[in-house]
KOLDO-722271 format. One record per residue (C-alpha): residue in three letters; z, y, x; residue number from 1. Coordinates in pm, 1 decimal. Each point is the difference from the previous one (the first is absolute). Layout:
 resn       c3       c2       c1 resi
  ALA        Z        Y        X  NUM
...
//
This chain:
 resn       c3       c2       c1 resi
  UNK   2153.1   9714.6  14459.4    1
  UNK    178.2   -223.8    181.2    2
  UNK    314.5     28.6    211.9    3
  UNK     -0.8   -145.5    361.8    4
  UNK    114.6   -319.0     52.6    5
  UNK    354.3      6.3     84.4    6
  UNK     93.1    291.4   -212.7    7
  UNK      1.3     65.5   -367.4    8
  UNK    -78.2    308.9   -226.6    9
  UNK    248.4    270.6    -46.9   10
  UNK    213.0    -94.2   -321.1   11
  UNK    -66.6   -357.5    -22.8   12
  UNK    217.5   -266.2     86.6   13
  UNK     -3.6   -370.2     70.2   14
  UNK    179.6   -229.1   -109.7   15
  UNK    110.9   -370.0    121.3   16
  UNK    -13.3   -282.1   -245.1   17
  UNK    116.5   -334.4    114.9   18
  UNK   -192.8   -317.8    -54.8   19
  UNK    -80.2   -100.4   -337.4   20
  UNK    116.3    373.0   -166.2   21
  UNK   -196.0    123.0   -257.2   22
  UNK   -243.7    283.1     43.9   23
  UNK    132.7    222.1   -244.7   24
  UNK    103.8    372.9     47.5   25
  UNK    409.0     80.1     -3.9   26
  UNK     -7.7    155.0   -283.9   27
  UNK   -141.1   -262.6   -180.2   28
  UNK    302.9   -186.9     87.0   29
  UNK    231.6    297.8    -75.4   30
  UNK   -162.4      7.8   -348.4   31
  UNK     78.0   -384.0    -92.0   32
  UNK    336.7     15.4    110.9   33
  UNK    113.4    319.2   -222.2   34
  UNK   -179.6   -194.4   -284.1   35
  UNK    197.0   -329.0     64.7   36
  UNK    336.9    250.3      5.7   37
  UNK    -79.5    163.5   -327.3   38
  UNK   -120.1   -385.0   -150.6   39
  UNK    388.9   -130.9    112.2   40
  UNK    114.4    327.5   -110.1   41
  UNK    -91.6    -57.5   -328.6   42
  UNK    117.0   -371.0    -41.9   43
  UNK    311.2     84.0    125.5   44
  UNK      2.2    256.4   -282.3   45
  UNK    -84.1   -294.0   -226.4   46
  UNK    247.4   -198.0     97.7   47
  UNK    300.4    291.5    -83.9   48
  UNK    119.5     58.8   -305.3   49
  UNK    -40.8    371.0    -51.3   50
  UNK    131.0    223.4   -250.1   51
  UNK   -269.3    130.1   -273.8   52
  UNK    -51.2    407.6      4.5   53
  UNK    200.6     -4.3   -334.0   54
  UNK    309.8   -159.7    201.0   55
  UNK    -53.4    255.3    271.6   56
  UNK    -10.7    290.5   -244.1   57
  UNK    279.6   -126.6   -225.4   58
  UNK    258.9    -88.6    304.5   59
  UNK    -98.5    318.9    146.1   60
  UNK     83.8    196.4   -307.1   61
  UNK    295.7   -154.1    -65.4   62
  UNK    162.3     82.3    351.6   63
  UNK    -82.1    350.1    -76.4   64
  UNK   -256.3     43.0    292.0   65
  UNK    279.8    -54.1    241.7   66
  UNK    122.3   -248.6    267.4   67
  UNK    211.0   -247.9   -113.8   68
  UNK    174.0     -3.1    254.1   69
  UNK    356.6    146.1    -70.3   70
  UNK      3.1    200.6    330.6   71
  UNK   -346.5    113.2     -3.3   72
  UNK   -102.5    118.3   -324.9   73
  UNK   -311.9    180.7    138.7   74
  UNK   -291.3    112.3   -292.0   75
  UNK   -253.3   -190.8    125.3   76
  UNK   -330.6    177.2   -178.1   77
  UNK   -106.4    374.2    -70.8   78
  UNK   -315.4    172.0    -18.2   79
  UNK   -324.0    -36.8    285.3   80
  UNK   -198.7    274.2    114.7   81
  UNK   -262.8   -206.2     38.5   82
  UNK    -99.2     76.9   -321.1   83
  UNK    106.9    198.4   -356.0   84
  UNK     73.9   -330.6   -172.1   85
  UNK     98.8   -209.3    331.2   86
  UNK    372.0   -137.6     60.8   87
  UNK    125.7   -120.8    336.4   88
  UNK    267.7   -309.9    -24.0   89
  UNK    261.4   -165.7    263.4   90
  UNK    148.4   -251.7   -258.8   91
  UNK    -32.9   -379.0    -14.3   92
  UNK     44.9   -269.0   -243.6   93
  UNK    182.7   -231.1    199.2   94
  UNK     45.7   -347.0   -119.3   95
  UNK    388.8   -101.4     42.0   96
  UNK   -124.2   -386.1     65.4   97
  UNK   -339.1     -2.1    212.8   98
  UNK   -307.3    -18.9   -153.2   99
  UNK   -143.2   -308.7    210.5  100
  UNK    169.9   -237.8    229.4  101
  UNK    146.5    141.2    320.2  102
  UNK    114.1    289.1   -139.8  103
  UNK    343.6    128.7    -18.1  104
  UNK    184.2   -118.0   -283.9  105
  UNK   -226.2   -254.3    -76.6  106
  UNK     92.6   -215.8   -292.8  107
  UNK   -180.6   -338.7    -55.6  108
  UNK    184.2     -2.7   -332.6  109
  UNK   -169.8    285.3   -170.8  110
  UNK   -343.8     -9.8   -165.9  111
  UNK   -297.5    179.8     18.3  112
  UNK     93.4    183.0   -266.5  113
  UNK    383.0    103.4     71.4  114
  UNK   -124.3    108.1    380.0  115
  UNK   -250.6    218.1   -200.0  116
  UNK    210.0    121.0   -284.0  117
  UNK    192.9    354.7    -13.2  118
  UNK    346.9   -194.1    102.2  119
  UNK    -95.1    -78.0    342.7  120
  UNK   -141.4    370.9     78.7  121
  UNK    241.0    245.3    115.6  122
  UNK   -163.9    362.2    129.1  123
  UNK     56.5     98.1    354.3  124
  UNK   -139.5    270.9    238.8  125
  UNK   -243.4   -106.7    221.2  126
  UNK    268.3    -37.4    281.0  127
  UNK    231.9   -171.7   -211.3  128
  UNK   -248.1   -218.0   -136.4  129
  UNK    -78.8   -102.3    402.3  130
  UNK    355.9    -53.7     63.3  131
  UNK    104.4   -248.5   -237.7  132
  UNK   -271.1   -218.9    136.0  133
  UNK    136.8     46.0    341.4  134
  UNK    385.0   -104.2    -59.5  135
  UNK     59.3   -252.0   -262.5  136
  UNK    365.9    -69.8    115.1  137
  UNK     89.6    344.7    -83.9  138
  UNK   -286.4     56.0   -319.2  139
  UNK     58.9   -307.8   -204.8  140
  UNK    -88.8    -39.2   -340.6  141
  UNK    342.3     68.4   -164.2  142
  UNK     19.8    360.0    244.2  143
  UNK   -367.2     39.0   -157.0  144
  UNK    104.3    -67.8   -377.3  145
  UNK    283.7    258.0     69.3  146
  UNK   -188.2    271.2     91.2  147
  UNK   -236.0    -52.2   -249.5  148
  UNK    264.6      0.2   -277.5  149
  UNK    203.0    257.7     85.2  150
  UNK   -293.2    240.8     97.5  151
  UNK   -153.5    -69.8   -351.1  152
  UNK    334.1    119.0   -143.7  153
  UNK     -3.6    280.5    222.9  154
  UNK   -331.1    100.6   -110.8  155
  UNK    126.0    -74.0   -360.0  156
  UNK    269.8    254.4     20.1  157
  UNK   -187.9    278.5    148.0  158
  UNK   -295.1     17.0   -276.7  159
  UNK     -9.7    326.1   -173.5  160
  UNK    239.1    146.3    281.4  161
  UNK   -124.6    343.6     86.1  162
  UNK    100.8   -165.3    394.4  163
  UNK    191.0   -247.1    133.6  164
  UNK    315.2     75.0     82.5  165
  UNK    125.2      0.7    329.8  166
  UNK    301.3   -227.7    114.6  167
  UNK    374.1    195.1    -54.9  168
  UNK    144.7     35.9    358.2  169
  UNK    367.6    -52.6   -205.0  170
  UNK    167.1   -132.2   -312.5  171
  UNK    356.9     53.0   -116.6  172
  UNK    -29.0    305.9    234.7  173
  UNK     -3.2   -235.4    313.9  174
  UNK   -247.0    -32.3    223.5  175
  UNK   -208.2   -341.6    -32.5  176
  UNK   -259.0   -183.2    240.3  177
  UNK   -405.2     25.5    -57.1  178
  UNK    -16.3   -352.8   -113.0  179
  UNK    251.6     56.7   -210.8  180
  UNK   -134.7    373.1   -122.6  181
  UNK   -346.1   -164.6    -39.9  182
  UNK    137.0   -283.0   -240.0  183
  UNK    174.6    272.4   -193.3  184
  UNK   -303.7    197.9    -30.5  185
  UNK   -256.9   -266.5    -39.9  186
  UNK    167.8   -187.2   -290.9  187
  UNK   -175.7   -346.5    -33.4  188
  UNK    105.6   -335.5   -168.7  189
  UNK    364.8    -45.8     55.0  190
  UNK     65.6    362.2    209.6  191
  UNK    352.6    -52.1    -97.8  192
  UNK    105.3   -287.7    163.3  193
  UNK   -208.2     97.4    350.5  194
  UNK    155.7    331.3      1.4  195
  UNK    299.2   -133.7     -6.4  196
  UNK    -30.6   -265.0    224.4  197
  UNK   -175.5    256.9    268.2  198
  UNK    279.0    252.9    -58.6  199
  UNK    300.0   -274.4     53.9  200
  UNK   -210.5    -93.1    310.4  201
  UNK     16.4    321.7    143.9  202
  UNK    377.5     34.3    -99.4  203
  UNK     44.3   -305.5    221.9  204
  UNK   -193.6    103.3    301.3  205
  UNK    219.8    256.1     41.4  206
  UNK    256.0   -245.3     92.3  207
  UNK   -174.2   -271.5    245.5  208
  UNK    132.6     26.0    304.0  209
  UNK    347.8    -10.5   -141.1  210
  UNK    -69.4   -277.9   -228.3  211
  UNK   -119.3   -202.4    350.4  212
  UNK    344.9    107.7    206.3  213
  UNK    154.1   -174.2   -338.8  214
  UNK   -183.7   -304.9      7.9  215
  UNK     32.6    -49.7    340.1  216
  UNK    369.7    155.3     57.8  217
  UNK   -107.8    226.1    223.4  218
  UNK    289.8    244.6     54.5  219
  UNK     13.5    288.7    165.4  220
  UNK    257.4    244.1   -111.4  221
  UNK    361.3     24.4     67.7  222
  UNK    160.0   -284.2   -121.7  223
  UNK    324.2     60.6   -228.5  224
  UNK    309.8   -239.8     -7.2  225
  UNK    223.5    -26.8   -271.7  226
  UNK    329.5   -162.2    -22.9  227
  UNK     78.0   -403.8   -134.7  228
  UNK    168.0    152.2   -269.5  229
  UNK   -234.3    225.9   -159.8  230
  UNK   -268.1   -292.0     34.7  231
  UNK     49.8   -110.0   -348.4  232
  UNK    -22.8    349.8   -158.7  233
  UNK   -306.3     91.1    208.5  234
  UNK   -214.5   -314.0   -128.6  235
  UNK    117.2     60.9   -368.4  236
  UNK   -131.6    339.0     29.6  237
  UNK   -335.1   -150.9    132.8  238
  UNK      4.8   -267.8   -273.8  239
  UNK     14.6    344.3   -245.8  240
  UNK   -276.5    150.3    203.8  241
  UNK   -224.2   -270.0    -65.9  242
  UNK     54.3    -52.0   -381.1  243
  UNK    -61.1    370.1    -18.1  244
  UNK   -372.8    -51.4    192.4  245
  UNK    -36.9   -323.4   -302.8  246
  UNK    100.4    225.7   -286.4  247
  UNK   -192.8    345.3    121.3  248
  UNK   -325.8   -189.5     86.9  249
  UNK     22.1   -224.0   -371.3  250
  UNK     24.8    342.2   -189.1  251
  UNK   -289.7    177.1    169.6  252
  UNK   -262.2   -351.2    -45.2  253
  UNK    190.1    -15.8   -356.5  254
  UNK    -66.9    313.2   -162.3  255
  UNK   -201.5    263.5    203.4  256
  UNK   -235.9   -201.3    157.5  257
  UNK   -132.3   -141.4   -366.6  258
  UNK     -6.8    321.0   -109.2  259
  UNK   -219.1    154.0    290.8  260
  UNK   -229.5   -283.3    -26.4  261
  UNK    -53.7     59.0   -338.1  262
  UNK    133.9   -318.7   -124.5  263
  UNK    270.2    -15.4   -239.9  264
  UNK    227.0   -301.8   -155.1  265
  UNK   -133.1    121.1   -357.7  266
  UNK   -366.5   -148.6    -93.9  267
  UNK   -141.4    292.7   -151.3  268
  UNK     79.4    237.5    275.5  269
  UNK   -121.1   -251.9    286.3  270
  UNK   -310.4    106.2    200.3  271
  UNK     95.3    368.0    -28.8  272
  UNK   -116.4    243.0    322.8  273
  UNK    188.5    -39.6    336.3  274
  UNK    199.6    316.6     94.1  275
  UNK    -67.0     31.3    366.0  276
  UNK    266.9    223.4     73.1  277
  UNK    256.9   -233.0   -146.5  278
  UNK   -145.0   -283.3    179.0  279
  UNK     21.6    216.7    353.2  280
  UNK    368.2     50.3   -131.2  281
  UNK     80.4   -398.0      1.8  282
  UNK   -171.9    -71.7    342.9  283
  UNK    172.5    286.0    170.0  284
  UNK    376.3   -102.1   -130.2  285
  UNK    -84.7   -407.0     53.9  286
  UNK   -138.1    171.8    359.4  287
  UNK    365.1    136.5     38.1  288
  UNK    172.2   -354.9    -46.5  289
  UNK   -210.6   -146.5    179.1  290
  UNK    130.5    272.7    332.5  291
  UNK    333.6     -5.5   -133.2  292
  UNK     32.9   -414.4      1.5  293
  UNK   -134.0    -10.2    377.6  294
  UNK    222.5    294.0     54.2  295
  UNK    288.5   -182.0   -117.0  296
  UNK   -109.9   -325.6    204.3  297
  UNK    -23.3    198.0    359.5  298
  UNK    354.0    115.7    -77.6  299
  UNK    155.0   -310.2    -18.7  300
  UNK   -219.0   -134.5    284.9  301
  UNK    158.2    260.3    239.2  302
  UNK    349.1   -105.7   -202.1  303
  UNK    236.3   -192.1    274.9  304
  UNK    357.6   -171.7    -51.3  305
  UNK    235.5    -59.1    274.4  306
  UNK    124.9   -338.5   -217.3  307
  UNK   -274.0   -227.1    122.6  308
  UNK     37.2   -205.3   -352.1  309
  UNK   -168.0    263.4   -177.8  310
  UNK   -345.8    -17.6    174.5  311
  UNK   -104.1   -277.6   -251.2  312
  UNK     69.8    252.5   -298.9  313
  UNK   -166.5    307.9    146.9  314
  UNK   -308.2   -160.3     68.8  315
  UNK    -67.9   -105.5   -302.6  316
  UNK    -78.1    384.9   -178.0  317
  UNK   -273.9     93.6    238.8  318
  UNK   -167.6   -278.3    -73.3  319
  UNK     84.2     78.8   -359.3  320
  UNK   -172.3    341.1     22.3  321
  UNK   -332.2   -166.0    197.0  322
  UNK    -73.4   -205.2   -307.1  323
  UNK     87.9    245.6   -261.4  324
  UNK   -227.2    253.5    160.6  325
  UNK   -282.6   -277.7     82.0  326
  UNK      1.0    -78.3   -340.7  327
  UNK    -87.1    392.3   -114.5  328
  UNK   -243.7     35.5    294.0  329
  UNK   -178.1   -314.6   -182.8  330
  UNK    -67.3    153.2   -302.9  331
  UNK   -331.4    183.9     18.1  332
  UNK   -155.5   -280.5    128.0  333
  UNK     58.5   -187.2   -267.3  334
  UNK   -121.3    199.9   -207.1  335
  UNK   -333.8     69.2    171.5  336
  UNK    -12.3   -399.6     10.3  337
  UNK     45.5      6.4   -393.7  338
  UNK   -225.2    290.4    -31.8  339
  UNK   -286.1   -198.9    219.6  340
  UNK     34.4   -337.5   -204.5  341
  UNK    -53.4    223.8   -303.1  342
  UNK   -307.1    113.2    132.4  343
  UNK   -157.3   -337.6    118.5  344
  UNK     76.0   -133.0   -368.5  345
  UNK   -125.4    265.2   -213.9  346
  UNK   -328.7    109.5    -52.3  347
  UNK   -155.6    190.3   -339.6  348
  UNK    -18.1   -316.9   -214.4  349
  UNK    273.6   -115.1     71.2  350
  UNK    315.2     48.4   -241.7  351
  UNK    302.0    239.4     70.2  352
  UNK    187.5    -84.3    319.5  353
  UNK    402.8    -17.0     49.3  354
  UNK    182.5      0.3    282.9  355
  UNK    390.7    -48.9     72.6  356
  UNK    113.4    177.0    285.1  357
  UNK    394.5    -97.0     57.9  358
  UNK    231.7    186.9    184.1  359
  UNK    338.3    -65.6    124.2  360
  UNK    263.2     24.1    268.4  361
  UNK    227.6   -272.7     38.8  362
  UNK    266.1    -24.4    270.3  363
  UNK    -61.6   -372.5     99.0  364
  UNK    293.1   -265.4   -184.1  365
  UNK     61.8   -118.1    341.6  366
  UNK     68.1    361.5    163.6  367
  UNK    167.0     25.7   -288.9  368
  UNK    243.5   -317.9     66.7  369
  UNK     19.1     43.4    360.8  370
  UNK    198.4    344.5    -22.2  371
  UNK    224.2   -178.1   -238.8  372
  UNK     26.4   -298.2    221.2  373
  UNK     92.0    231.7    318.6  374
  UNK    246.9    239.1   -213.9  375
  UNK    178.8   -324.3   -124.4  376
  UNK     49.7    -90.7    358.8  377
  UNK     89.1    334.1    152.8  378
  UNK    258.4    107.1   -273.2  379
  UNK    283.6   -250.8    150.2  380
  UNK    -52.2     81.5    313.1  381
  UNK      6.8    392.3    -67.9  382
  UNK    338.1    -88.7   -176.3  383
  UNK    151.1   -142.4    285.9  384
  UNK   -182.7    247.7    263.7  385
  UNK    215.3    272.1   -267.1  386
//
């Protein structure tokens, strides 16, 4: 039956082609396009180098099941309903240098076979996995080796554990930080030197804003004068004060810290267990010179004399102090910069590693020389001020 001209039959609809279109139905077109997406789909595929399943299964296995990631951590498979024998996954083997061009990380360097091999997998979460890809400034290939080598010694440690154990809120009967707590619990290549630089770092946030009103000789207490002639007493007291800070901070790096890092001077006792506790012990007390130097500093930046000759001399201990306590605030930095070299070298082929971390505090010669030069000068003229 046919529909009046001018109107059409209920539930058809016409369509417009322009001049020259094909006479085929939309869903033909529909249908050739999802084949042409699945066709680049695959040669795209073809053109990554993806990890075999017995990569997947063996990175997988090795990280325990678990993120990577050192603040994540998540289990990332269990058990489907679906089925009696189904299991339900959210982990990734990510590759730490992209698979194809364009990817993040990408190496032209590397073969086929080292973007394929165990080395360049690292397993991630399925957010994880996204995010490195999103942020290469922040996830770069180093970060990405870290986490991988420090979770595998995480995992390492924990096998046969009935749990794992959850971070200590305190060592040495002090209350420490959860990055430091975690590092204390967690245990992984070379716990003893991040523990202690994380627990020095804390020490020295305690102390920040004074530190800055050092550096920049900010004062703001009451200032205290003293006399011309008890100048020369007052700065050989602060001359003591500072050997003091040398000798107390060369005796805890000389002896306790080796100990609680489980090194020792003796060959057959090196590589011994850290003793956390011990090592909480050294950054707490290096902590305490490093308040007590900028302590000392402010005081003799509020420290005034009448006899205008002396301004030279008593502006030369707060700056003193700054670079004594700069120097301490330095240190766990240097170590994690150490501790990240020995990371980016190492790898399991690769022979034993050795590091030499150096510490020491040194009051600069010239500090040194310019209090001598300036107590030379003022001791005349104290003589004949009597």
């Amino acid at each position: 039956m046919k529909a009046p001209r001018g109107r059409q039959p209920v539930g058809s609809v016409r369509a417009r082609q322009a001049p020259g279109a094909l006479d085929e139905p939309r869903v033909r077109s529909k249908h050739v396009r999802a084949v042409q997406g699945r066709q680049l789909e695959q040669v795209r595929r073809r053109e990554r180098d993806n990890f075999s399943v017995k990569t997947r299964r063996r990175v997988a296995s090795r990280a325990g099941y678990l993120c990577s990631n050192p603040s994540c951590r998540v289990m990332t498979i269990g058990p489907s309903r679906e089925s009696i024998d189904d299991i339900a996954t959210v982990g990734v083997a990510a590759h730490i240098c992209a698979a194809a061009s364009g990817g993040a990380r990408y190496d032209r360097a590397m073969s086929s076979k080292q973007r394929v091999s165990i080395e360049n997998a690292i397993w991630l979460c399925s957010t994880h996995a996204t995010l490195i890809d999103r942020d290469e400034i922040r996830f770069t290939r180093d970060a990405l080796r870290r986490w991988k080598i420090e979770h595998e010694a995480y995992v390492e440690h924990n096998v046969g554990k009935t749990h794992i154990r959850e971070a200590t809120a305190s060592l040495g009967g002090r209350r420490i930080s959860p990055e430091a707590a975690r590092i204390a619990a967690e245990r992984t290549l070379a716990w003893e030197f991040r523990l202690f630089a994380q627990l020095l770092r804390d020490e020295i946030a305690r102390g920040i804003d004074e530190a800055r009103y050092l550096k920049y000789s900010i004062a703001l207490r009451k200032l205290r004068h003293i006399e011309a002639g008890e100048l020369l007493s007052a700065v050989r007291q602060e001359m003591d004060a500072a050997n003091m800070i040398i000798q107390s901070f060369a005796r805890l790096m000389g002896g306790p810290l080796i100990e609680a890092l489980g090194k020792s001077r003796s060959p057959e006792e090196a590589g011994s267990p850290g003793d956390a506790d011990l090592l909480e012990f050294v950054a707490h007390n290096v902590g305490e010179i490093h308040r007590q130097t900028i302590e000392w500093g402010l005081n003799w930046l509020h420290v005034k004399c009448k006899w205008k000759e002396a301004d030279r001399l008593l502006s030369i201990f707060p700056r003193w102090m700054s670079k004594i306590q700069d120097s301490i605030s330095q240190i766990s930095d240097r170590i994690d910069r150490i501790y990240e070299d020995a990371l980016a070298t190492i790898s399991p082929t690769s022979p034993d590693y050795k590091a030499v971390l150096s510490i020491e505090l040194i009051i600069p010669e010239e500090d040194i020389n310019a209090v001598t030069t300036e107590i030379d000068r003022l001791a005349p003229l104290l003589a004949k001020l009597g």
